[in-house]
C-alpha positions in Angstrom: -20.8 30.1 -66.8 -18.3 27.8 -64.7 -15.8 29.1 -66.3 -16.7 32.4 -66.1 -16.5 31.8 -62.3 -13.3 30.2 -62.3 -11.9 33.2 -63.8 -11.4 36.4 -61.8 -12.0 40.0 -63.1 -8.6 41.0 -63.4 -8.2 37.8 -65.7 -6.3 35.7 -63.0 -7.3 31.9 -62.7 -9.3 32.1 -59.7 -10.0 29.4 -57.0 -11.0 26.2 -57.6 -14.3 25.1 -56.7 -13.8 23.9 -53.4 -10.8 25.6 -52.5 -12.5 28.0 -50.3 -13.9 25.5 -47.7 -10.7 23.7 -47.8 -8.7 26.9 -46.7 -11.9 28.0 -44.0 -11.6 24.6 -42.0 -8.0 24.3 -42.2 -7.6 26.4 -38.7 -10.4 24.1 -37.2 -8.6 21.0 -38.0 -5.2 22.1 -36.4 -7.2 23.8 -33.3 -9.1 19.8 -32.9 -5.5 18.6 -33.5 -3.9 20.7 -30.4 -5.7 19.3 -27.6 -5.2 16.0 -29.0 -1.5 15.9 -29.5 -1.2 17.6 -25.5 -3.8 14.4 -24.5 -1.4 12.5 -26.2 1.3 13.4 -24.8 0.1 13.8 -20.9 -0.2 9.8 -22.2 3.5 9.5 -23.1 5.1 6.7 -21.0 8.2 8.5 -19.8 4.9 10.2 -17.9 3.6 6.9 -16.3 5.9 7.1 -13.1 4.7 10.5 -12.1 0.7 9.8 -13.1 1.3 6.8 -10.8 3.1 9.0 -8.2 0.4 11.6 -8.3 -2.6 8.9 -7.7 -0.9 7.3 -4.6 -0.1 11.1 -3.3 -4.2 11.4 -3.9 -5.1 8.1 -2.0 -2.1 8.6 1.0 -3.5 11.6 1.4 -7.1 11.4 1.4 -6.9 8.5 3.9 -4.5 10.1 6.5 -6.5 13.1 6.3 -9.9 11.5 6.9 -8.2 9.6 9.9 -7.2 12.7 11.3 -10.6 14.6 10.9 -12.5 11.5 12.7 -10.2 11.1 15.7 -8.9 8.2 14.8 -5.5 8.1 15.5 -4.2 4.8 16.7 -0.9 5.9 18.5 1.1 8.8 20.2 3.5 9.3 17.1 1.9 11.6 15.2 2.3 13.9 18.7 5.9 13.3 19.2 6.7 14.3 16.0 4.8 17.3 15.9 6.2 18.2 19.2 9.9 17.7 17.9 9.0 19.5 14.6 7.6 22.2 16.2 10.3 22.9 18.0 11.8 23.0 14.9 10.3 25.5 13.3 10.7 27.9 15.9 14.3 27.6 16.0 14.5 25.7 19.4 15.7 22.5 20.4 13.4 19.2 19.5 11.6 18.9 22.5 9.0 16.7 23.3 7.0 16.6 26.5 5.1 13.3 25.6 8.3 11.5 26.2 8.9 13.1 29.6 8.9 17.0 30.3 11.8 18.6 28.5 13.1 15.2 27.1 15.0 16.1 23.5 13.6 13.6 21.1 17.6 13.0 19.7 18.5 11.3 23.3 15.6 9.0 21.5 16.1 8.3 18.1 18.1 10.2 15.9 16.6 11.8 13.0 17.9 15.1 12.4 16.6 15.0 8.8 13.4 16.2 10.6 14.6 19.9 9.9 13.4 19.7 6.9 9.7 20.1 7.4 10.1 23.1 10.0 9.8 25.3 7.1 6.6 24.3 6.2 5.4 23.3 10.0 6.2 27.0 10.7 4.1 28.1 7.6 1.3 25.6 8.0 1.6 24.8 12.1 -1.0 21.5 11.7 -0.5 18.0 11.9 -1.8 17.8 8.4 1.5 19.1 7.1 3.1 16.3 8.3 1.0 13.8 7.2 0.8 15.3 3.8 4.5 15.5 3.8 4.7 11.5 4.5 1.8 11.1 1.8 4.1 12.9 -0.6 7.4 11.3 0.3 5.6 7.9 0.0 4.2 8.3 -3.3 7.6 10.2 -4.6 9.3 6.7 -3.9 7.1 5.3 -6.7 8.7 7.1 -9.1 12.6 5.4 -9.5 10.3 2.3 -8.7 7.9 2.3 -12.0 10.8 3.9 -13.8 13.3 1.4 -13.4 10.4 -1.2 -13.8 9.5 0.3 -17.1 13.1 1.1 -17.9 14.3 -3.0 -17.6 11.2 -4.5 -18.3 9.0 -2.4 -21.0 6.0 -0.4 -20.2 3.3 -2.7 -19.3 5.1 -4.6 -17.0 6.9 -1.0 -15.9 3.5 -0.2 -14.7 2.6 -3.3 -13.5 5.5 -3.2 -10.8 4.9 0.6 -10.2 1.2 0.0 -9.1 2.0 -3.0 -7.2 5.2 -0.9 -5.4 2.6 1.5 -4.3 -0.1 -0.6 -2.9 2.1 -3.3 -0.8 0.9 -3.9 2.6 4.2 -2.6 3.6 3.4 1.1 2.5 -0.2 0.8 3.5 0.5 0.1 7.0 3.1 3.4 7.1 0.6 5.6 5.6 -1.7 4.3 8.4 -0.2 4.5 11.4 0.6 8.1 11.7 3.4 10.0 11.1 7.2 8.7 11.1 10.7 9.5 10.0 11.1 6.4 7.7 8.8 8.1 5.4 12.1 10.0 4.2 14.1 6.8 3.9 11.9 5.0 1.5 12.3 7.5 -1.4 16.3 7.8 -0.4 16.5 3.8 -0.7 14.1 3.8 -4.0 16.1 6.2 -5.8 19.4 5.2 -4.5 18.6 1.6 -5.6 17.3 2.9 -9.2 21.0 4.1 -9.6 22.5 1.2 -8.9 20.0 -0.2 -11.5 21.3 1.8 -14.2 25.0 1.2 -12.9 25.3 5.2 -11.3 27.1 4.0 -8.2 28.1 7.3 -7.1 24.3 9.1 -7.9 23.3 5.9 -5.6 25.9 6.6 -2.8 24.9 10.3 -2.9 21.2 8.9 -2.5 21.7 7.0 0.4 24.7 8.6 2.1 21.3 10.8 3.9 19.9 7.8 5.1 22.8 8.6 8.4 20.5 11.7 9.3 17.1 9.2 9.2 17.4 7.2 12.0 20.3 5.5 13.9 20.1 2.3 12.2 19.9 3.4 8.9 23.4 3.7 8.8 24.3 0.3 8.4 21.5 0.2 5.5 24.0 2.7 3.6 26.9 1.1 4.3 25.1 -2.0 2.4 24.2 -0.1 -0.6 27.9 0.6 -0.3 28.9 -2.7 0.0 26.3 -3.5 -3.4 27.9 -1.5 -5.2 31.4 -3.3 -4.7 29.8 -6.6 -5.1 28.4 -5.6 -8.3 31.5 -3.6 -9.6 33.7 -5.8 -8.6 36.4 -2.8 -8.0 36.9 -1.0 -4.8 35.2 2.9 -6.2 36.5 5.3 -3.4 32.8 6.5 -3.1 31.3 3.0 -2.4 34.0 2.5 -0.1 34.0 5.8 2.0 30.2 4.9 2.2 30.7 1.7 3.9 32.9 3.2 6.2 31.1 6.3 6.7 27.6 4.5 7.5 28.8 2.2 10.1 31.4 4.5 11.8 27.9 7.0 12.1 26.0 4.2 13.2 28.1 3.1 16.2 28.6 7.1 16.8 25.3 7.9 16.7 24.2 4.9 19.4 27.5 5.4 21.9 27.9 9.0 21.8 25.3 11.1 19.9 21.9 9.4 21.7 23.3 9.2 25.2 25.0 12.4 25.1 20.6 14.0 24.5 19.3 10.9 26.9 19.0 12.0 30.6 20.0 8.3 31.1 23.0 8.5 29.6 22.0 5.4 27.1 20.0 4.4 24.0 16.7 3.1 25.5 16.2 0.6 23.1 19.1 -2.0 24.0 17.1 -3.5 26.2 14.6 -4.7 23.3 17.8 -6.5 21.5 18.0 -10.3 22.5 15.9 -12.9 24.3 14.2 -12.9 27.1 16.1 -15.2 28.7 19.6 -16.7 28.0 17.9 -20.0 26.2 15.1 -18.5 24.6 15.2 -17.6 21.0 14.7 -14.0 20.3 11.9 -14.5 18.0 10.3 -17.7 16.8 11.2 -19.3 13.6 7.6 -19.6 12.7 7.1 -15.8 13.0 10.2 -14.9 11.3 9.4 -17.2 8.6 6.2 -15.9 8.3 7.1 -12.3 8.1 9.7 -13.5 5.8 7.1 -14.9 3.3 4.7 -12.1 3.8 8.1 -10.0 2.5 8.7 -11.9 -0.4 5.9 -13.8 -1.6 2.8 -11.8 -2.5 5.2 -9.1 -3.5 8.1 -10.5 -5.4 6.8 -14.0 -5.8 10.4 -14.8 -3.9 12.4 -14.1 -7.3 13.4 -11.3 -5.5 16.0 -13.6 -3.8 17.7 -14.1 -7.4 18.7 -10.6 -6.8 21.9 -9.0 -4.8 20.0 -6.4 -3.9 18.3 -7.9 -1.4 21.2 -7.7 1.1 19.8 -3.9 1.3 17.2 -5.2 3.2 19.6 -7.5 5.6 20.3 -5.4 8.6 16.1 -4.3 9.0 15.3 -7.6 9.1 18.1 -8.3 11.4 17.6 -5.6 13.6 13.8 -6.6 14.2 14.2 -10.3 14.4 17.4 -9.8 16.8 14.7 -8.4 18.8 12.1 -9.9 21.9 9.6 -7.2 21.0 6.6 -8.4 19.3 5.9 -5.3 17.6 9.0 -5.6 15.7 8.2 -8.8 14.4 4.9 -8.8 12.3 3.7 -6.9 9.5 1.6 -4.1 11.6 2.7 -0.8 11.7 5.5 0.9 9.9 8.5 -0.8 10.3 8.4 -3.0 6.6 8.4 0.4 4.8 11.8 0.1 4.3 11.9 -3.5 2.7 8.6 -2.4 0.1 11.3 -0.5 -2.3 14.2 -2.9 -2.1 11.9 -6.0 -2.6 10.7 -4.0 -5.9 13.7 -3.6 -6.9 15.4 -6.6 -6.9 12.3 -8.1 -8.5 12.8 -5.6 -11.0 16.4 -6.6 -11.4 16.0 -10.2 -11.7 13.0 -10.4 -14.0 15.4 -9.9 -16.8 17.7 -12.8 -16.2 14.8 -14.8 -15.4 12.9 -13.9 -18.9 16.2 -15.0 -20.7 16.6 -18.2 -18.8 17.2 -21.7 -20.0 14.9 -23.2 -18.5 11.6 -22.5 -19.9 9.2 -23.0 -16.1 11.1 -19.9 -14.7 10.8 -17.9 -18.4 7.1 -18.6 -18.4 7.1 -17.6 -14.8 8.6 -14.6 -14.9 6.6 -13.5 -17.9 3.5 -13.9 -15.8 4.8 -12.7 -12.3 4.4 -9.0 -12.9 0.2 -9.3 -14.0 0.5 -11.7 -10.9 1.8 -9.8 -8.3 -0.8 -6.9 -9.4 -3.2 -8.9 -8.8 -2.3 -10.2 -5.4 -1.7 -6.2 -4.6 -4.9 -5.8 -5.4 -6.8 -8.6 -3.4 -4.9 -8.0 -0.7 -5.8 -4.0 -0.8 -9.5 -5.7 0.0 -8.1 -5.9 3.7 -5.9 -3.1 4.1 -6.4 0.4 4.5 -6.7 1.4 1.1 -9.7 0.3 0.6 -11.6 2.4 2.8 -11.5 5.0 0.5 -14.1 3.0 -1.3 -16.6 3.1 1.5 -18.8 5.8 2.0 -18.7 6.1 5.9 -14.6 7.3 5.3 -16.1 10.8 4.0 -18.2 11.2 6.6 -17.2 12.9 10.2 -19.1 11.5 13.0 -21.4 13.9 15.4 -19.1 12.7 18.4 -16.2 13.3 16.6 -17.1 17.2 16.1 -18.5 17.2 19.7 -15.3 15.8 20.8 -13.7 18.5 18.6 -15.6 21.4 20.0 -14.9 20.6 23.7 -11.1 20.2 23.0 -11.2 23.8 21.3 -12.4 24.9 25.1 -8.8 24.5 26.1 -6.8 27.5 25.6 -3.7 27.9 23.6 -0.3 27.4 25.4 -2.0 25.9 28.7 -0.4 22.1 29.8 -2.0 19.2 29.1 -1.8 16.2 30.5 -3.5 14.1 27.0 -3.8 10.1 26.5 -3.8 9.4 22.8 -7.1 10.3 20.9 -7.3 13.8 22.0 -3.4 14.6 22.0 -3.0 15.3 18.0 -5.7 18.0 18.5 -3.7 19.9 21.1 0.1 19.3 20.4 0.3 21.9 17.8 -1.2 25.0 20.3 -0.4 23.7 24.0 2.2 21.9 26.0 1.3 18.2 26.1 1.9 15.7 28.4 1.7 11.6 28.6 -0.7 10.7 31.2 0.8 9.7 34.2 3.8 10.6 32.7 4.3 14.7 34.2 7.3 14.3 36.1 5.2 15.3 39.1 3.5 18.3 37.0 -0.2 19.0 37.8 -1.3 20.3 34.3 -3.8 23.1 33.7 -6.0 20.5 31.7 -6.6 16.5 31.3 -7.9 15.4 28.4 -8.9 11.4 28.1 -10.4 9.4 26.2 -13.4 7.0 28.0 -12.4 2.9 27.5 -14.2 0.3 28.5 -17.5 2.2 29.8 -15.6 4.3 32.5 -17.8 7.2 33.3 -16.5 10.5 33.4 -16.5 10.6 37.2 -14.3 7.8 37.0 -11.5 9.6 34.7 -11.9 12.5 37.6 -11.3 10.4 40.0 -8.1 9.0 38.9 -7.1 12.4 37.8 -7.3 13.2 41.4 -5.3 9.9 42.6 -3.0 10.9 40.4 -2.3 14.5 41.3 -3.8 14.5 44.9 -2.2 18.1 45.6 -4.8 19.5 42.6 -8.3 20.1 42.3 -10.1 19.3 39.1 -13.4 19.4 37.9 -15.2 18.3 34.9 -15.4 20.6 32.0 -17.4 18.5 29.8 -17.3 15.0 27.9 -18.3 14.4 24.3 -18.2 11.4 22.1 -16.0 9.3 23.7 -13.6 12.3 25.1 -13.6 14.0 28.7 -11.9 17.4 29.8 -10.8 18.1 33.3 -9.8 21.9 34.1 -7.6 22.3 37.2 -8.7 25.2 39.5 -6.8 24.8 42.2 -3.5 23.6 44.0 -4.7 22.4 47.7 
């Protein structure tokens, strides 16, 4: 009987036994197989720099938008930008009232590189397109970071740096204080430095001969690149060279020509925040700049970053700030370390190596461990920075006074002037003509929009408005949460 089975009629062998449930589940192995090898290779490590790219866009972004939807923006930036870049957009010069009526924001700073977001401004007219754009400009710089990490110092450690990179203080303090143009020069300086890494001088000139368009000062940040690439080379390239030239001839262009020829002035406004106060007082402390410079090195390099050439990249920043008497300049608030976050990485990245094949076996044994280290101190210092609000509940969550305030500010009409102070201003700048309070150039505006400090009644804000413009009648639309509108109905 089994062999009667085995045999088919026409006298062929037929199929085994158990050759027929072999061949029925062969196409449900390979379909269990295919989602498995494309899991598999989603966890491929060339991968790793754009999964960690991708999370930070996902964090940046979630926190600048949640700051934007409570009213919580801390400064006027976000404003003057929009103004500029909506100018932009529609083809016109870069102006922005908040400065001064008619003032072109390039008699300010130069950043022409600006131009670049028009398109989408125009498509998308919100300040949420700028502050996704700086989300994903921020998180693209992680990219050469954890590549060049991983590339030099294998994949654990790749990561490691990468991760780290991302949540320094230095980038969390740009991602939180609005908008700014640095946000292009991080990834410029990240990638360009990445090059120079993998000995590509001339793909790392091209990536920081742009740095010029950025912001005036950025020019002498190129020309040290430039000047990198001859130390390490050791041969005058015509590229490297041509960018040395180039950066600090557009540098002292930019500042004695360029900016003055846009400034009503006829200057750069910000010479007067170079040098001391007076002619014997330092222009910073040493225990400040000390401090900064630890807070630059130290919980983010461990300070082996200063085995590395690349670090004169991050020279004339730190010059530029510490040359300086304003205080601003000096600490770690705000956005102006940005700029150091991917050359620190990257010279930690490139003198981990030399360190791990050191004599001496302290500094090998240290640099093995530095990488897991300096994750960890990104990561107890994230406890304190903005970051880690996305782990509280109350981030998610949009006041009542917030979407009064909202409501009351949608009662002024698009295209009307505005004289704004700065929570209500990054509601308006995108649809109306804003103004700096007490800043009009004499201009009564159609509406004054405040924001109520230190208990000060409504009336109160009214009552300025009216010291202020004494030729104008206002009256008091309405106040919510902490915001009050003023409509003027008259000119006496």
């Amino acid at each position: 009987m089994d062999t009667a089975a085995a045999t088919a009629a026409d006298g062929r062998p037929g199929p085994t036994p158990g050759t027929a449930t072999a061949t029925a589940s062969a196409p449900a192995t390979g379909t269990a197989t295919a989602p498995a090898s494309r899991l598999a290779a989603l966890r491929a490590p060339r991968l790793d720099p754009y999964w960690t790219a991708g999370f930070f866009f996902l964090a940046f972004a979630v926190l600048s938008f949640w700051r934007y939807r409570t009213l919580s923006t801390i400064s006027w930036d976000l404003g003057i930008f929009e103004q500029a870049i909506r100018g932009y957009a529609h083809l016109q010069a870069p102006v922005v009232d908040l400065k001064g009526p008619g003032t072109n924001i390039l008699g300010d700073h130069f950043s022409p590189i600006l131009v670049l977001l028009a398109p989408f401004y125009r498509l998308l007219p919100s300040p949420l397109t700028l502050l996704t754009a700086q989300a994903a400009l921020f998180a693209l710089s992680a990219i050469p970071v954890t590549r060049a990490a991983a590339h030099r110092l294998g994949r654990r450690r790749g990561l490691a740096v990468g991760v780290s990179y991302g949540l320094s203080w230095g980038i969390q303090r740009a991602v939180d204080f609005d908008f700014h143009e640095i946000a292009f020069a991080v990834p410029l300086i990240a990638f360009a430095l990445e090059a120079a890494l993998r000995g590509r001088w001339n793909t790392a000139v091209c990536w920081a001969a742009p740095l010029i368009l950025v912001k005036e000062d950025l020019g002498v940040t190129a020309a040290a690149i430039g000047a990198l690439a001859l130390i390490r080379t050791r041969r005058a390239g015509p590229l490297p060279v041509a960018l040395v030239a180039v950066g600090i001839t557009a540098t002292a262009v930019v500042l004695g020509l360029v900016i003055p020829a846009f400034n009503g002035s006829g200057s750069y406004d910000y010479w007067n925040k170079l040098g001391s106060h007076g002619n014997s007082a330092p222009a910073i402390p040493l225990d400040v700049a000390l401090r900064t410079l630890l807070w630059t090195l130290l919980p983010t390099t461990g300070l082996l970053a200063l085995r590395s050439p690349l670090l004169l990249v991050a020279a004339p920043t730190l010059g530029w700030r510490f040359l300086s008497h304003e205080p601003h300049y000096w600490g770690t608030d705000w956005h102006y370390s940005a700029v150091l976050m991917p050359v620190v990485f990257l010279a930690l990245v490139d003198a981990l190596p030399r360190a791990l094949a050191s004599r001496r076996p302290w500094l090998r044994s240290y640099a093995h461990h530095l990488p897991a280290a300096v994750l960890a101190a990104a990561l107890a210092l994230t406890t304190t920075l903005p970051l880690a609000r996305l782990t509280e509940a109350d981030t998610y969550r949009t006041p009542p006074s917030a979407t009064a305030a909202e409501r009351l500010l949608d009662r002024i009409p698009d295209g009307a002037t505005v004289e704004s102070d700065i929570r209500p201003l990054s509601r308006l700048t995108g649809r109306t003509r804003v103004y700096w309070t007490g800043d009009t150039d004499g201009l009564a505006a159609d509406y004054i929009a405040a924001q109520l400090h230190d208990d000060r009644t409504p009336e109160q804000t009214l009552a300025d408005a009216t010291a202020r413009h004494p030729r104008s009648t206002y009256v008091l639309v309405g106040a919510a949460g902490d915001v009050v509108v003023l409509h003027r109905t008259s000119a006496r």
